[in-house]
C-alpha positions, -999 to +999 in steps of 0.1 A: -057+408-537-050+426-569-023+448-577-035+465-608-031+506-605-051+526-618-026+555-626-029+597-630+001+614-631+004+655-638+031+678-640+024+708-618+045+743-615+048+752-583+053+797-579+061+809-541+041+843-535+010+842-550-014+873-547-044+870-532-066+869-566-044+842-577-047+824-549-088+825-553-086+812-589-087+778-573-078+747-598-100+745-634-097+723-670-114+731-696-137+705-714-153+710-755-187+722-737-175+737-703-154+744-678-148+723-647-134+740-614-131+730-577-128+751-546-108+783-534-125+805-510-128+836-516-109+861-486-132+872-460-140+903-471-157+886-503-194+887-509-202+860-534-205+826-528-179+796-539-185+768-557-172+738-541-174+718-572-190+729-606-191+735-644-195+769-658-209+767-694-198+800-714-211+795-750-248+805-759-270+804-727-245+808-701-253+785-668-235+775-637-238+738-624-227+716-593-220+718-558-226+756-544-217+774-509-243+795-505-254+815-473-269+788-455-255+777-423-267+741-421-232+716-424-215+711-452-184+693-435-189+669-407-163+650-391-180+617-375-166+592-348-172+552-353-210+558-346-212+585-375-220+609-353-209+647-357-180+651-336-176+687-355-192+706-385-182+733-407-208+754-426-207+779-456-192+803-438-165+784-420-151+771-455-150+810-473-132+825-445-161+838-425-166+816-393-175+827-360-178+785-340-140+785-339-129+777-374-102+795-389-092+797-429-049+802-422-040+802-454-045+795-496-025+784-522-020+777-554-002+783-591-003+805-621-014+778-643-046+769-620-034+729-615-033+730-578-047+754-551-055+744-515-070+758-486-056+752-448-081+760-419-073+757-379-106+737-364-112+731-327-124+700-317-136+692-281-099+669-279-079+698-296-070+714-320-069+701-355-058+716-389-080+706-418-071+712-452-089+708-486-064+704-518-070+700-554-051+691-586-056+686-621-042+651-635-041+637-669-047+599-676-027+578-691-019+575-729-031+607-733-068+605-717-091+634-707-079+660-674-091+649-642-098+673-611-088+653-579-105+670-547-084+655-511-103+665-477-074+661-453-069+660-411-042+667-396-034+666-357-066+660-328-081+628-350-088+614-318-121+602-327-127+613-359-135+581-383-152+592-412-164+625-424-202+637-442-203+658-466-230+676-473-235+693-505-262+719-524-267+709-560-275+735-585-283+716-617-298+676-620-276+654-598-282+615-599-261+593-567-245+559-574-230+532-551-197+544-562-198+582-562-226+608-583-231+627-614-237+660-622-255+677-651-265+711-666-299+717-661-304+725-701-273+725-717-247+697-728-227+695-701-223+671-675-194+656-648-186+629-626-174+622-592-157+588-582-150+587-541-125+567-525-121+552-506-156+533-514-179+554-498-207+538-472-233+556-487-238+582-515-276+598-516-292+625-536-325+641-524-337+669-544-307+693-546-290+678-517-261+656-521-249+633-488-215+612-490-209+597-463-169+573-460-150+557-429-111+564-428-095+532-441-074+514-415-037+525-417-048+557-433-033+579-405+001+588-411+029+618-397+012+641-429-021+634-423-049+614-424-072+619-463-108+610-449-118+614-490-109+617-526-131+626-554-118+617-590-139+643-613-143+640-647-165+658-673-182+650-705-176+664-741-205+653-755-229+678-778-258+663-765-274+668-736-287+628-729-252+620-742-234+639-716-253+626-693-250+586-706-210+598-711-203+611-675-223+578-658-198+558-681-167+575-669-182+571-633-178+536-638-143+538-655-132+559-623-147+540-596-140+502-609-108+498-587-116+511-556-110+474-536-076+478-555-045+496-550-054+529-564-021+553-572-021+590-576+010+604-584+018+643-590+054+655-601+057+694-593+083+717-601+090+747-579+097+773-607+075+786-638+102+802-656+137+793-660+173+805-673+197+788-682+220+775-650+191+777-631+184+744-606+151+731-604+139+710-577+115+682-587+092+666-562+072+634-567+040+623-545+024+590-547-008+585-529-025+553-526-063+566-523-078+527-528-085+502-502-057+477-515-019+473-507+004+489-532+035+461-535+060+463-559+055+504-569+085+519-586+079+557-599+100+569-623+104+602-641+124+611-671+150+641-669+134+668-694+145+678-725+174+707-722+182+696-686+209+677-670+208+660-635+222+670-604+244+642-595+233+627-558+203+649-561+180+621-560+164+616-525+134+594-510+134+578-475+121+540-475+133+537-512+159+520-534+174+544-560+187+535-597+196+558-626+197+553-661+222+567-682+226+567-718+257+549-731+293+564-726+325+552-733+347+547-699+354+562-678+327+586-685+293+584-673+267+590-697+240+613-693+209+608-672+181+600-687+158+588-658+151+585-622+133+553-607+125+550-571+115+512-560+092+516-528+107+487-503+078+488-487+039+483-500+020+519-495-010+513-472-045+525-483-041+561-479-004+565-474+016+586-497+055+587-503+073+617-510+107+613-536+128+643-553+155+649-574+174+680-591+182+696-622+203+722-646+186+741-673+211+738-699 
């Protein structure tokens, strides 16, 4: 087995309260030809359609690309038992709010900044009721590489069954399926994305302007938070060209996709204030999610203590782990400051598992 990660790590403010528009704004990046966004349904009372995921192209000829939630009520969602077949389906109108087959949207969320939204819906299945969420993030690569939009479809509670999910998308713009996931392109401008999906999906097919993804929960995957039925790792071109784009986003396909037997971390740090004063305490939370097929052994996160800060001594926190801090040099007895926080997991994270670590600071 190999234990090479592929790593994303983001910083994301979390604000309490959001109003009902900002909740709707749902999570974008912007790319040099367009801009990338994933879902957040509008409220009930809304008359357009959402776009699940898609690239919005505002120089010269405006156009609108990718996966669309129109009116239609055929499936978009289905949740499949070991057989793949439908144990439940949600349509269209179950996702925006709008449902009348016993599907209700209990709540959105997200932040100012558009890096995270989610939205929460209450599904009944014929062994009870489940809640179902659909969550989305923006993560930069390492050393500096492009944004990434990570999309998480999510169960929680009445699984029973349920081992594997179909989704079920309508394209607007050219969309071309691979093993590993699909790519997405502007129908005649320069703009084009791609979707990786872990784990490894069973199969991925495009026919006409219908996309079908079809994965199997990974063994272990069910947990106390939830079991993640999919991820989609999305990243778009930058390319001028419209052939380039194209050639660009099938490369970064690739790129994305090429450890999916591996361990495979995601890790998101979020804050849970925007603005700050000085004495203020922030609280610092730190997710890792294992969305590959591999073991994780051997993970240690660590996060540095930003710049005009100071750390909450014994602040630190995170079950199943062994704590350390480094401190810059002091004479004795004084204790130098903090500079970091590393967390070294004592146990490897199964395919699908996440752990949860926090810590505290002082804004100086």
């Amino acid at each position: 087995m190999k234990h090479s990660v592929l790593l994303f790590v983001t910083v994301v403010f979390t604000c309490a309260g959001l109003n009902a528009q900002q909740a709707k704004k749902g999570v974008t990046t912007e790319y040099s030809q367009f801009t990338l966004s994933s879902f957040s349904p509008l409220n009930a009372s809304g008359s357009q359609s959402a776009m699940l995921l898609g690239g919005r192209l505002e120089k010269g000829k405006k156009e609108q690309f990718g996966a669309m939630l129109g009116t239609s009520q055929a499936a978009i969602i289905e949740f499949l038992d070991a057989g793949n077949k439908a144990i439940k389906a949600l349509n269209s109108s179950d996702l925006l709010g709008k449902s009348t087959s016993g599907v209700k949207l209990v709540r959105t969320s997200g932040d100012e900044l558009g890096t995270q939204s989610e939205a929460v819906y209450d599904v009944a299945f014929p062994q009870g009721k489940g809640e179902f969420a659909i969550h989305s993030i923006v993560a930069g690569g390492a050393s500096g590489s492009k944004p990434k939009i990570i999309l998480s479809f999510q169960l929680k509670g009445a699984v029973g069954d349920v081992a594997g999910i179909r989704i079920s998308l309508p394209i607007d713009g050219q969309v071309v399926a691979q093993e590993s996931g699909f790519v997405i392109s502007a129908k005649t401008q320069p703009a084009a994305f791609a979707a990786a999906v872990f784990p490894k999906p069973k199969s991925v097919n495009a026919d006409k302007n219908m996309l079908s993804i079809v994965t199997a929960v990974p063994a272990g995957a069910q947990s106390a938070s939830g079991t993640t039925l999919l991820w989609m790792v999305v990243e778009g071109s930058s390319s001028s060209n419209a052939a380039a784009a194209k050639t660009e986003a099938t490369a970064l396909l690739k790129t994305n996709a090429q450890y999916s037997a591996d361990p495979n971390l995601v890790i998101v740090t979020t804050a849970n204030k925007v603005s700050t004063q000085p004495t203020d305490t922030v609280t610092y939370l730190l997710v890792c999610t294992n969305i590959g097929l591999g073991n994780a052994t051997d993970v240690v996160l660590s996060n540095p203590i930003p710049a005009g800060t100071s750390f909450l001594e014994g602040s630190a926190e995170g079950q199943g782990t062994s704590i350390t801090i480094e401190r810059e040099k002091a004479t004795a007895p004084q204790l130098g400051l903090v500079k970091s926080v590393n967390w070294k997991l004592n146990e490897p994270l199964k395919p699908g598992a996440e752990k949860i670590v926090s810590f505290k600071i002082i804004v100086r």
